[in-house]
Steps between C-alpha positions, in 0.01 A plus 500: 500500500609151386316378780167653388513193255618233691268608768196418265587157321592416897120563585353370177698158519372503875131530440533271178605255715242536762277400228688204384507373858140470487553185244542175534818502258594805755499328791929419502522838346357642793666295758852558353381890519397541792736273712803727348300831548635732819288608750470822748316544824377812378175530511355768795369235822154333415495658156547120363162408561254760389141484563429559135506231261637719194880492531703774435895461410749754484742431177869678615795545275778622631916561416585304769826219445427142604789287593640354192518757304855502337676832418535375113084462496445848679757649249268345197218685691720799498390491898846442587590844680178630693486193721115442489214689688218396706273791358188336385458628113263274422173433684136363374253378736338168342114479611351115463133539527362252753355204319638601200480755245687745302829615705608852504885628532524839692774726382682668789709755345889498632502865593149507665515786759366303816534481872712251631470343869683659718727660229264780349443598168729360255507325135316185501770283358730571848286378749686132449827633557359711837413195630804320397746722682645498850457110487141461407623292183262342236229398727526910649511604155146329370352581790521832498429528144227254552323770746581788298267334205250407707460837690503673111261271327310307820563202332578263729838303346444120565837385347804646304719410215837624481759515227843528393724654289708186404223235453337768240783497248499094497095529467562754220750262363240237475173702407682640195360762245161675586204638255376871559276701263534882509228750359737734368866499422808622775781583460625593853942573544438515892378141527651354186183349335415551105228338434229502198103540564317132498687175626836442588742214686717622751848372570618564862623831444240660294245318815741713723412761322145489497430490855803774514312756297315813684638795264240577236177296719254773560515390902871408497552238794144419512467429173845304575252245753243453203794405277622240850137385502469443157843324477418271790173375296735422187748286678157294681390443172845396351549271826132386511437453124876394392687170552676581763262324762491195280859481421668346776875601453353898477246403800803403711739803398171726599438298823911549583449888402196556699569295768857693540310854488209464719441539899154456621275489847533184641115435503493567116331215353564496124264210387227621724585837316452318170158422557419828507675641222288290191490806294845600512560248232292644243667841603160633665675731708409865596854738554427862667664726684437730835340808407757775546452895439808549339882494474653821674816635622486497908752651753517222757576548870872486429454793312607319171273501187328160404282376212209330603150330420281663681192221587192625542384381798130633537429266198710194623215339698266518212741397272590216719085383536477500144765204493369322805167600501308711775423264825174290559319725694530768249317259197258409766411857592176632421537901393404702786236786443670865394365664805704295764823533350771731580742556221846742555625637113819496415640697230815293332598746203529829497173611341409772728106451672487133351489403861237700551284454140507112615389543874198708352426287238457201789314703708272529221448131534442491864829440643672702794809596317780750606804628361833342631778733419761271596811523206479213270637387171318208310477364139162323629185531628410345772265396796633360778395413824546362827375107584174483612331820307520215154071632436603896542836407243233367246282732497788760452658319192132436326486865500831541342526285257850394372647570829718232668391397808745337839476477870778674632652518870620874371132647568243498737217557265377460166719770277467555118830636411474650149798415243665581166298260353151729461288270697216715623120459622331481198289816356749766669676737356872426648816768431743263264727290764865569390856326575605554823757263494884586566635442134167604371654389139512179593173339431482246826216250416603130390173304374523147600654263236461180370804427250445213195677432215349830286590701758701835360580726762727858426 
């Protein structure tokens, strides 16, 4: 889990550069970076040039062993005997606002249960090596996992960063200790870390540590991403806020490390990147994660038994609007009377008659609304609805208030699906919505966060 680490400062001492190149005292920094950066024709054909003016990035860290890497500097990373991997065990989709704006990084958890093009369902983290085999290489690799993102999230992925095992130890080497804060103390034997409540300074190993530890976090290796999440906003501010960027002997042993570690898209234009990214200096970044309903056990279709996150789905499209924001037509939308508005109910927990409760308690208000027994499982509620029916959508959500609302390709009408969350029409008397999820122990929500300097996390 070494990696884990390296993984991080690699993506921290990225973005912190990004920012730097947006100087005039970044200018060389930036050329020297980007003219020794790697690049991969990976991106899916005419993906490079979205219509949309937000950009979306996918940030990759894998095990994989870049030329170079000499056995005595693999044996310091104690890497020396599995001979790398190209499973993906890092991956956080960076969303630049267009024009601007606070940027958000998207969590995709490693072990996300997911269907993979033309491979099937499998862990989330594999779909690079699928499309590396049988000669599909790097380029086969990133596309593939490229497409399995965007079907998940419907994102669409406008450029990638990828990064190495090797480049991250010599960026670790130069970022050097790290602050944390902790609300309580841990003392955890699996991962190694002891650790007091309040501040402390990592060294390398107790860092390793940190990002290590899932024994004793009430959601184990989701809990493990807030800990990546909150990690990756310490090293930003210890790149962003430090010396290092002003110092130019550490400034060229960063640009060496990062430039040694990273592959991008061709088309990835760092300085234009820059412009976007003015907040990331002040560390006015949002982390969150994919909601998910739950960590179980699974029997896959080789019969073997697998640990999984299980993502919930039904709530990624709402989820995903409330990064991007719901499409034009939707704010332009006038709310449509109740009377012309079909509405199908879905019931997402397992709150017998809620389905039903809700459908009456529209019907109430004037809407057509009938009970659509199709089996779902959802931490959220949410209205969705096909493009084109934006007026029906809003009148829907007014009368469900706290509901998330999306257009979705996934129905052909306006449907409230009820979740775990208790969102209900107002004034009715709903049965209590319970867990339905897998691991219904694991608690599955992960608010958005915005990590400073006071942050204390568990």
């Amino acid at each position: 889990m070494r990696r884990g680490l390296l993984l991080l400062r690699g993506l921290a001492a990225v973005l912190s550069l990004v920012v730097l190149a947006g100087s005039g005292y970044g200018w060389f920094a930036y050329r020297t970076l980007d003219d020794s950066l790697g690049h991969i024709a990976g991106l899916p054909a005419g993906d490079a040039a979205a219509a949309d003016p937000a950009e979306n990035i996918l940030l990759v860290g894998d095990d994989h062993r870049p030329a170079g890497a000499s056995p005595e500097v693999l044996a310091e990373l104690s890497t020396a005997e599995d001979g790398g991997s190209d499973n993906t065990d890092t991956m956080m989709v960076l969303h630049v606002p267009a024009g601007g704006g606070r940027p958000t990084v998207v969590s995709l958890p490693r072990d996300s249960w997911v269907d993979v093009p033309g491979v099937g369902a499998a862990k989330l983290n594999s779909a690079f090596a699928s499309g590396a085999a049988d000669g599909g290489g790097d380029a086969g690799g990133m596309h593939l996992l490229i497409e399995t993102v965007q079907q998940l999230t419907g994102l669409q992925i406008d450029h990638f960063v990828r990064i190495s095992l090797l480049g991250f130890y010599q960026v670790a080497e130069v970022l050097g200790p790290v602050q944390v804060c902790l609300d309580e103390a841990v003392d955890d034997p699996y991962s190694g870390l002891d650790l007091p409540a309040g501040v402390s300074t990592l060294d390398a190993r107790q860092a390793l540590s940190f990002v290590r530890q899932r024994h004793g976090l009430p959601r184990g290796d989701l809990d493990r991403e807030v800990r990546q999440q909150y990690f990756l906003a310490a090293e930003l501010r210890t790149v962003t806020s430090g010396g290092v960027l002003l110092d130019p002997v550490e400034l060229h042993a960063l640009l060496q490390a990062v430039g040694s570690a990273v592959q991008t898209d061709p088309d990835l234009d760092l300085l234009s990147l820059a412009s976007q990214l003015s907040s990331l200096a002040a560390g006015d970044v949002t982390f969150t994660t994919i909601p998910v309903l739950g960590t179980p056990t699974i029997t896959d279709a080789a019969g073997d038994d697998v640990s999984i996150v299980a993502v919930d789905t039904t709530a990624l499209p709402a989820f995903i609007a409330g990064i991007v924001g719901e499409p034009a037509a939707y704010h332009a939308a006038t709310a449509a009377a109740p009377s012309s508005v079909p509405v199908a109910v879905v019931n997402g927990t397992d709150a017998q008659g809620l389905a039903t409760t809700q459908a009456a308690a529209l019907a109430a208000l004037g809407f057509t609304a009938t009970v659509d027994r199709t089996p779902v499982t959802t931490t959220l509620t949410t209205v969705t609805y096909p493009a084109g029916m934006e007026a029906a959508a809003k009148a829907v959500a007014g009368a469900v208030p706290g509901a998330s609302v999306a257009r979705s390709s996934a129905v052909q009408q306006v449907t409230l699906t009820l979740g775990t969350d208790g969102v209900v029409v107002p004034s009715t008397s709903a049965p209590a919505p319970s867990s339905t999820a897998p691991s219904s122990t694991v608690p599955s929500s992960t608010p958005p966060a915005t990590f400073t300097a006071a942050s204390c996390i568990s």
